[in-house]
Biopython code that builds the backbone (N, CA, C, O; Angstrom):
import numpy as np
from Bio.PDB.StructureBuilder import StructureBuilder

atoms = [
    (1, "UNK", "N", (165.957, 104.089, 91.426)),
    (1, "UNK", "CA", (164.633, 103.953, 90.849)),
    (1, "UNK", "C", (164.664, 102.750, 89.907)),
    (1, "UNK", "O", (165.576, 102.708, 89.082)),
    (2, "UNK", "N", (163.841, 101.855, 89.943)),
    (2, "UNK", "CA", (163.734, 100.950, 88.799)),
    (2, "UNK", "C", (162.314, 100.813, 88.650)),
    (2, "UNK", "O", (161.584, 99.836, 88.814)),
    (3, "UNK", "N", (162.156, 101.587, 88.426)),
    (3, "UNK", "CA", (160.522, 101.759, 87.679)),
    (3, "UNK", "C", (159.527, 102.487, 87.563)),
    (3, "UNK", "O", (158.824, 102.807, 88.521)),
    (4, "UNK", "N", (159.289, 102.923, 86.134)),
    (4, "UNK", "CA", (158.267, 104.466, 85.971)),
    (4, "UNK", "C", (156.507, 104.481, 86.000)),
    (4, "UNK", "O", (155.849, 103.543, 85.552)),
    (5, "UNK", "N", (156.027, 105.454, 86.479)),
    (5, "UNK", "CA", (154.699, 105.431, 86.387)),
    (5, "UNK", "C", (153.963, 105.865, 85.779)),
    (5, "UNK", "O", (153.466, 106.844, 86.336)),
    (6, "UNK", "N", (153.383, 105.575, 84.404)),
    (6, "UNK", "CA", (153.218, 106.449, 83.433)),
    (6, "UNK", "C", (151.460, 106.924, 83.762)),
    (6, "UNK", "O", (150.736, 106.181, 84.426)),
    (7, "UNK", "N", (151.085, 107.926, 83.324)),
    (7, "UNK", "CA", (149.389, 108.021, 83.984)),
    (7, "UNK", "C", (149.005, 109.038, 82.464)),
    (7, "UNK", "O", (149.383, 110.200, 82.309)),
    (8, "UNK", "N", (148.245, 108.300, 81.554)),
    (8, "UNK", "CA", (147.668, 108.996, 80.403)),
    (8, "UNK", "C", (146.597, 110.227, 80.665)),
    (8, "UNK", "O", (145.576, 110.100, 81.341)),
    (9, "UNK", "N", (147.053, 111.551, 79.948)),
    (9, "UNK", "CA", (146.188, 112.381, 80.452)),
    (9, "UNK", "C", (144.635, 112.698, 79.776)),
    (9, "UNK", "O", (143.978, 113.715, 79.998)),
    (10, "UNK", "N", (144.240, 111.582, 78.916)),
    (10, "UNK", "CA", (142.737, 111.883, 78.363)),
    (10, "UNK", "C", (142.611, 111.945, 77.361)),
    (10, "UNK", "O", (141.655, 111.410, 76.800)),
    (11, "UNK", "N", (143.548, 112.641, 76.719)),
    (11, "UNK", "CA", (143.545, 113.180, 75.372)),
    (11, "UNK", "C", (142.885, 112.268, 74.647)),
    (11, "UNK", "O", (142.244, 111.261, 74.946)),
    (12, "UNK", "N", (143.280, 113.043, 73.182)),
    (12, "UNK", "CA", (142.896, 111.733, 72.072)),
    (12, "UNK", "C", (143.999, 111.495, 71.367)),
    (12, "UNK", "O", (143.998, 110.922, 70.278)),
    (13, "UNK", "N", (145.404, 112.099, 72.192)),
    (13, "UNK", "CA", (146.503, 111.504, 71.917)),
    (13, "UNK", "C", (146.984, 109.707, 72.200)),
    (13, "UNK", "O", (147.113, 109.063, 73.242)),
    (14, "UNK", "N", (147.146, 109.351, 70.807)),
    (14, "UNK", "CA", (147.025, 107.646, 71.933)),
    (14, "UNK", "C", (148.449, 107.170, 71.312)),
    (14, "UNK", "O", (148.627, 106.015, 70.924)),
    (15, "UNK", "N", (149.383, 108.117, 71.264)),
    (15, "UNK", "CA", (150.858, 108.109, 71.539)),
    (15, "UNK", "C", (151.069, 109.025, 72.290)),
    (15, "UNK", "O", (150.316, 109.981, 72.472)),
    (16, "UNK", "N", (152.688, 108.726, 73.087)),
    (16, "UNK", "CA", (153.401, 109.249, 73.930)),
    (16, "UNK", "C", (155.250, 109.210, 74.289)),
    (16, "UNK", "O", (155.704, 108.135, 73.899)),
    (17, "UNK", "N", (155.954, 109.799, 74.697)),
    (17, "UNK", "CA", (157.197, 109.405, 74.726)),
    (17, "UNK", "C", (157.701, 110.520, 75.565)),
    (17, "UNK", "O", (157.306, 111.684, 75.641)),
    (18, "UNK", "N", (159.120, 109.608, 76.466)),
    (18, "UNK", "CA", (159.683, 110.361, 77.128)),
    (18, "UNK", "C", (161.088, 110.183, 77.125)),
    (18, "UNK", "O", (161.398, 109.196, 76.459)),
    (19, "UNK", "N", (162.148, 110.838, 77.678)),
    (19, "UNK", "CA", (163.601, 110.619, 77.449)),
    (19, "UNK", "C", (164.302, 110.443, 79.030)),
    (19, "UNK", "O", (164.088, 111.235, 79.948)),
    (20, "UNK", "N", (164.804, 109.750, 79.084)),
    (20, "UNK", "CA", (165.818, 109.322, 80.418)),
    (20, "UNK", "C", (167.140, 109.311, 80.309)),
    (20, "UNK", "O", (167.646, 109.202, 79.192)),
    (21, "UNK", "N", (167.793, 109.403, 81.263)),
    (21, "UNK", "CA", (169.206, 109.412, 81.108)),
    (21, "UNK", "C", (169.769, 109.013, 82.590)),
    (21, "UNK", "O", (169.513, 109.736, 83.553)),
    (22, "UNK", "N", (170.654, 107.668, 82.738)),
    (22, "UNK", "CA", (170.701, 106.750, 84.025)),
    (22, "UNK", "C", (171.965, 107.442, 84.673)),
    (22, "UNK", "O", (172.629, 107.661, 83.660)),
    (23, "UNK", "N", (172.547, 107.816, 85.499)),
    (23, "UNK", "CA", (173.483, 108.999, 86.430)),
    (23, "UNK", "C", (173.963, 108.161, 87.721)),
    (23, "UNK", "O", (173.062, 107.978, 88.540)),
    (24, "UNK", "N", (175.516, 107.494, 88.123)),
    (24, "UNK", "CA", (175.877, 107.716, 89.292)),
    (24, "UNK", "C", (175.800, 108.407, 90.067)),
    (24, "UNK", "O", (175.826, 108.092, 91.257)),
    (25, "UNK", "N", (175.636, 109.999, 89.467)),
    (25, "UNK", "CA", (176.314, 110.925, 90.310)),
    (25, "UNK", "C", (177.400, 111.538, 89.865)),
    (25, "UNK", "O", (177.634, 112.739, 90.000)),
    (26, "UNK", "N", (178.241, 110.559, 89.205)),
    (26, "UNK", "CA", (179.804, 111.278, 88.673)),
    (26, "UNK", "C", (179.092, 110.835, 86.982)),
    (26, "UNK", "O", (178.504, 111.722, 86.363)),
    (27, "UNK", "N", (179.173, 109.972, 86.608)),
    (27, "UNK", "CA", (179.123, 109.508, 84.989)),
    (27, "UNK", "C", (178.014, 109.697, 84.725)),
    (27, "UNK", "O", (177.421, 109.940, 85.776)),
    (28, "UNK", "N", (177.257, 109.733, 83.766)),
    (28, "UNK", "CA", (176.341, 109.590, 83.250)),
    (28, "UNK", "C", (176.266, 108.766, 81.677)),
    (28, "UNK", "O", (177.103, 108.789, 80.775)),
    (29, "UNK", "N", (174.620, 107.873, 81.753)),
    (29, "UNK", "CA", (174.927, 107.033, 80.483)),
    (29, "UNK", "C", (174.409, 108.102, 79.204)),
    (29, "UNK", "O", (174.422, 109.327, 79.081)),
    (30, "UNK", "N", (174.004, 107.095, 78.432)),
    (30, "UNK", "CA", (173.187, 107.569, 77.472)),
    (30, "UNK", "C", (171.786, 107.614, 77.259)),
    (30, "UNK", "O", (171.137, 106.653, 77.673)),
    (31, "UNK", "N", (171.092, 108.706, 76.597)),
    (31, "UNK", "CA", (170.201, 109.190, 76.574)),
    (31, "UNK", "C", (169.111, 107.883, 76.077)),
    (31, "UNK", "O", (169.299, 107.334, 74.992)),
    (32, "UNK", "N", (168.088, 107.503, 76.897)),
    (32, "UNK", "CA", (167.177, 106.589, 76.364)),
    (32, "UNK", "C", (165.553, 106.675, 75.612)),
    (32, "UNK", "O", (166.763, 106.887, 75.681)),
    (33, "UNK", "N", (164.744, 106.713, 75.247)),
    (33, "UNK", "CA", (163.581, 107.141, 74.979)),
    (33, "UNK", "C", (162.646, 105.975, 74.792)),
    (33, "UNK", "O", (162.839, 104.861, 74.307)),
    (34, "UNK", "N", (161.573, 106.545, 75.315)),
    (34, "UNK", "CA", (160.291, 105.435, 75.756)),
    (34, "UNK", "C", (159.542, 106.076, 74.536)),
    (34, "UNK", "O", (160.018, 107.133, 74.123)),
    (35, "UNK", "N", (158.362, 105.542, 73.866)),
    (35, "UNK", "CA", (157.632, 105.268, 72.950)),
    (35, "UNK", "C", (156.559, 104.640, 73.344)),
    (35, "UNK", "O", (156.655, 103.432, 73.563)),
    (36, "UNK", "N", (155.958, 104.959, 73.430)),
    (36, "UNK", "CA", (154.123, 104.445, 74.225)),
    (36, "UNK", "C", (152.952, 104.549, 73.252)),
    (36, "UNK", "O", (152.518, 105.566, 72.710)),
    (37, "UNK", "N", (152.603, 103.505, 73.162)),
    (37, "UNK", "CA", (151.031, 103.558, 72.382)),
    (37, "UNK", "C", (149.710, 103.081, 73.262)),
    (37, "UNK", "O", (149.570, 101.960, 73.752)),
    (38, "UNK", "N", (149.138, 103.754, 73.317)),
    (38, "UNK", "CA", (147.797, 103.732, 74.140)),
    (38, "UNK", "C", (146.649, 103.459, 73.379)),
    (38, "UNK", "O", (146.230, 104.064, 72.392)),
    (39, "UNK", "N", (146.166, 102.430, 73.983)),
    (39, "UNK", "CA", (144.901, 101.506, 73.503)),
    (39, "UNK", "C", (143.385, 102.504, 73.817)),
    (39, "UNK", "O", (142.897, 102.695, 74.931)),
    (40, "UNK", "N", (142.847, 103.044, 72.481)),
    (40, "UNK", "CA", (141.701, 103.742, 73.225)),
    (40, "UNK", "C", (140.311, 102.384, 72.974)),
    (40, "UNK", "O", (140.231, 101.305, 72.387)),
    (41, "UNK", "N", (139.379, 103.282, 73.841)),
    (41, "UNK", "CA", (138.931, 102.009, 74.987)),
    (41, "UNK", "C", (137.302, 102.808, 73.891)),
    (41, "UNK", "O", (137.395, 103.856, 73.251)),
    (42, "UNK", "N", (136.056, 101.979, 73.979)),
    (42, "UNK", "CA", (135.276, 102.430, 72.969)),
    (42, "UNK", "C", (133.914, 102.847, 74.573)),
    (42, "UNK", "O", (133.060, 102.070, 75.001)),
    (43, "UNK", "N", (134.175, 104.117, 75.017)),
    (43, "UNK", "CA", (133.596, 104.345, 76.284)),
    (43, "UNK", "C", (131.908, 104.435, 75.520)),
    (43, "UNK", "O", (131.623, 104.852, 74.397)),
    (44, "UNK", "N", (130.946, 103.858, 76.643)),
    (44, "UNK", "CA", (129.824, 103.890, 76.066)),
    (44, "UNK", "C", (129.349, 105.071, 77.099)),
    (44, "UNK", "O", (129.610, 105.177, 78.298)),
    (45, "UNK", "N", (128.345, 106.170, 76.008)),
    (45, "UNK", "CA", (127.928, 107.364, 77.116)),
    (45, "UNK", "C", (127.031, 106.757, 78.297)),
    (45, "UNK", "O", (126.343, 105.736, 78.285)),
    (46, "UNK", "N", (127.228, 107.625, 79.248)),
    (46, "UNK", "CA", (126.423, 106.968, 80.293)),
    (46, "UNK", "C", (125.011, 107.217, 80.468)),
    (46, "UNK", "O", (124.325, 107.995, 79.805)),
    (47, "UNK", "N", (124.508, 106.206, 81.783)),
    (47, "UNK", "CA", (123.063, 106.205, 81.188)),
    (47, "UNK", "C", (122.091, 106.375, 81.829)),
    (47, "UNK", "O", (121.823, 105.472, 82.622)),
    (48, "UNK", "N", (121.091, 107.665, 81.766)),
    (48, "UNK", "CA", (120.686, 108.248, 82.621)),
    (48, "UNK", "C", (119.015, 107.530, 83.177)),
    (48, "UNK", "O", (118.104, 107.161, 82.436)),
    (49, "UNK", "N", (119.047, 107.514, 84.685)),
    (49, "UNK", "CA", (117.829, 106.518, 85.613)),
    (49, "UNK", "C", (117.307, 107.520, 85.990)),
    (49, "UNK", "O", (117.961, 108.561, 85.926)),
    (50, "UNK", "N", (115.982, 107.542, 86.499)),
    (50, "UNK", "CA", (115.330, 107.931, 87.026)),
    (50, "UNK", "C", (115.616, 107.564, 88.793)),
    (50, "UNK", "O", (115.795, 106.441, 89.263)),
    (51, "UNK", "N", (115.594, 108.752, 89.474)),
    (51, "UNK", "CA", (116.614, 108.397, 91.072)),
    (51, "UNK", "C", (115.597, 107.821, 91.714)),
    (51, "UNK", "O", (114.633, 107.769, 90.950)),
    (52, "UNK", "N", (115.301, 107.251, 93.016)),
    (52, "UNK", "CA", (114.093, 106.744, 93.920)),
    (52, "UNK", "C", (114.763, 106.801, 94.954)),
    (52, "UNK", "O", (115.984, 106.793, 94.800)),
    (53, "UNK", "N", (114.245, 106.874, 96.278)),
    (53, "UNK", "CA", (114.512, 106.895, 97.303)),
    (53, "UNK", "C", (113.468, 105.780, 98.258)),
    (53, "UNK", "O", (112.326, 105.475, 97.915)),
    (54, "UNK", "N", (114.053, 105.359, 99.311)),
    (54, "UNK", "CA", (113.192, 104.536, 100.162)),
    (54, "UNK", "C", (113.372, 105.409, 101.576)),
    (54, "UNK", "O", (114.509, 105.878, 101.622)),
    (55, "UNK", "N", (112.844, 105.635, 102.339)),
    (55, "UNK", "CA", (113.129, 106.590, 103.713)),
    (55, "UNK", "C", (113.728, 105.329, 104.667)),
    (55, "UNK", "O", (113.244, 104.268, 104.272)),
    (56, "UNK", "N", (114.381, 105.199, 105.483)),
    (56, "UNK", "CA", (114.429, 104.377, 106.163)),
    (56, "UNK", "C", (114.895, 104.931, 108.060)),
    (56, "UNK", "O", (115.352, 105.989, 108.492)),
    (57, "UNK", "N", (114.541, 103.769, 108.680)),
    (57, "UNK", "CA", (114.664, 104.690, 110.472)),
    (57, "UNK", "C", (116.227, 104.526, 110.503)),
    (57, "UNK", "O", (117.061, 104.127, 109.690)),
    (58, "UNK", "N", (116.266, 104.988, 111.750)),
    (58, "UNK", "CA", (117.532, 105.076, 112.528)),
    (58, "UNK", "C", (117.732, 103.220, 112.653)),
    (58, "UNK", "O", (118.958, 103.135, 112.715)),
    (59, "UNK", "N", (117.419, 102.384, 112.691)),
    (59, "UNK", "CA", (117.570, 100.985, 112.858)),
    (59, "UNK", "C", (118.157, 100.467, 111.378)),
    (59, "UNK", "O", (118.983, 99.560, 111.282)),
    (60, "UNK", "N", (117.816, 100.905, 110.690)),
    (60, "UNK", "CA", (118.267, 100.951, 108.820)),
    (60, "UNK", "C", (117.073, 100.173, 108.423)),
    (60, "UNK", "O", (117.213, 99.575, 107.357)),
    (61, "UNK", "N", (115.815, 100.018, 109.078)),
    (61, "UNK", "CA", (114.846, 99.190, 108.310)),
    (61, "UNK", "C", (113.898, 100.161, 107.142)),
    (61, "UNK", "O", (114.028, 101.365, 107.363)),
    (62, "UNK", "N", (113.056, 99.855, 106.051)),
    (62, "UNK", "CA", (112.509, 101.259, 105.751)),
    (62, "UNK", "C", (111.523, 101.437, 106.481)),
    (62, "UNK", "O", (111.101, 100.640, 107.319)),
    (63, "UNK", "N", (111.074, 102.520, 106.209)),
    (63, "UNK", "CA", (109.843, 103.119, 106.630)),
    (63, "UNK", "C", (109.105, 103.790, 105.582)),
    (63, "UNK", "O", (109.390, 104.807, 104.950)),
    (64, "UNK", "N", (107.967, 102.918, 105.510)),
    (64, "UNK", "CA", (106.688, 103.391, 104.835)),
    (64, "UNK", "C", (105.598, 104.086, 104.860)),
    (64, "UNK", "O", (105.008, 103.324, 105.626)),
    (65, "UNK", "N", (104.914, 104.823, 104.678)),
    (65, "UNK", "CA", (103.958, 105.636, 104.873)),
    (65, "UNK", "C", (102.849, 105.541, 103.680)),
    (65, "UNK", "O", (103.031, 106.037, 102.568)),
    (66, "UNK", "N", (101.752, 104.881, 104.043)),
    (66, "UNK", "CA", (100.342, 104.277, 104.068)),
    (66, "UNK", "C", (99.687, 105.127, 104.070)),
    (66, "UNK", "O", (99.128, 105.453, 105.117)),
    (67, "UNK", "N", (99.388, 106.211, 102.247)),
    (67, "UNK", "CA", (98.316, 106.758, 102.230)),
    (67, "UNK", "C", (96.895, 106.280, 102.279)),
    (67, "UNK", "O", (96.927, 105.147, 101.799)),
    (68, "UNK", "N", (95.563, 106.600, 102.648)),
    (68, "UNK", "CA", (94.937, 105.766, 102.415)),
    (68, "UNK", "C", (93.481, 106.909, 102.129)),
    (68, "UNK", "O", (92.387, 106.446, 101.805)),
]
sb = StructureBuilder()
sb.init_structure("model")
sb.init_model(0)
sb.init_chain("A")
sb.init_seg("    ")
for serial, (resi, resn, name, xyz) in enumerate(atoms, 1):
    if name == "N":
        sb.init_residue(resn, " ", resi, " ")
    sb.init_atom(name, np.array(xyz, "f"), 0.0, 1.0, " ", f" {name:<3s}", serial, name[0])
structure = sb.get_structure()
Protein backbone atom coordinates (compact mmCIF):
# COMPACT_ATOMS: atom_id res chain seq x y z
CA UNK A 1 0.00 0.00 0.00
CA UNK A 2 1.43 3.43 -0.49
CA UNK A 3 -1.37 5.47 -0.02
CA UNK A 4 -4.42 6.31 2.29
CA UNK A 5 -7.88 7.49 1.60
CA UNK A 6 -9.10 9.61 4.04
CA UNK A 7 -13.14 10.53 3.54
CA UNK A 8 -14.41 13.20 6.37
CA UNK A 9 -17.57 12.14 7.96
CA UNK A 10 -19.61 15.63 8.32
CA UNK A 11 -19.18 16.36 11.57
CA UNK A 12 -18.24 19.58 13.02
CA UNK A 13 -15.23 17.81 13.97
CA UNK A 14 -12.56 19.62 11.79
CA UNK A 15 -9.73 17.49 13.39
CA UNK A 16 -8.84 13.96 12.94
CA UNK A 17 -6.08 11.27 13.45
CA UNK A 18 -5.13 7.86 12.87
CA UNK A 19 -2.25 5.35 13.83
CA UNK A 20 -0.28 2.97 11.41
CA UNK A 21 2.21 0.61 11.85
CA UNK A 22 4.41 -0.60 8.45
CA UNK A 23 4.84 -4.88 8.72
CA UNK A 24 6.95 -7.30 6.43
CA UNK A 25 5.23 -9.93 7.70
CA UNK A 26 8.08 -11.03 10.08
CA UNK A 27 9.26 -7.37 11.63
CA UNK A 28 7.34 -4.78 12.24
CA UNK A 29 8.23 -0.86 12.43
CA UNK A 30 7.10 1.70 14.56
CA UNK A 31 3.96 3.03 15.41
CA UNK A 32 3.14 6.26 13.20
CA UNK A 33 0.23 8.82 13.61
CA UNK A 34 -1.50 11.08 11.13
CA UNK A 35 -2.99 14.41 12.43
CA UNK A 36 -5.51 16.00 10.04
CA UNK A 37 -7.09 19.35 10.08
CA UNK A 38 -10.06 19.94 7.99
CA UNK A 39 -10.93 23.16 6.36
CA UNK A 40 -14.71 23.88 7.05
CA UNK A 41 -16.20 25.26 3.94
CA UNK A 42 -18.96 28.32 4.74
CA UNK A 43 -22.02 26.12 2.93
CA UNK A 44 -24.69 28.59 1.82
CA UNK A 45 -28.42 27.08 2.60
CA UNK A 46 -29.96 26.13 -0.44
CA UNK A 47 -32.33 27.85 -2.47
CA UNK A 48 -35.66 27.14 -2.97
CA UNK A 49 -37.46 27.79 -7.03
CA UNK A 50 -40.52 27.51 -7.92
CA UNK A 51 -40.52 24.00 -10.36
CA UNK A 52 -42.07 24.51 -14.17
CA UNK A 53 -42.45 22.07 -16.52
CA UNK A 54 -42.64 22.29 -20.45
CA UNK A 55 -44.55 18.97 -21.92
CA UNK A 56 -42.68 17.92 -24.74
CA UNK A 57 -43.48 14.91 -27.75
CA UNK A 58 -41.82 11.82 -28.30
CA UNK A 59 -39.45 13.83 -30.99
CA UNK A 60 -38.14 16.00 -27.77
CA UNK A 61 -39.71 19.17 -29.36
CA UNK A 62 -42.29 20.95 -26.81
CA UNK A 63 -45.65 20.85 -27.08
CA UNK A 64 -47.96 23.58 -26.40
CA UNK A 65 -51.44 23.84 -25.82
CA UNK A 66 -53.35 27.09 -26.99
CA UNK A 67 -56.06 28.01 -24.66
CA UNK A 68 -58.18 30.30 -26.30
Amino acid sequence: MDHFIYTHDDSENFTDQFSYRLSDGECSGAVYTVILSVDSVDDQPPLAVDDSYIPVSKKGKPRYNNLR
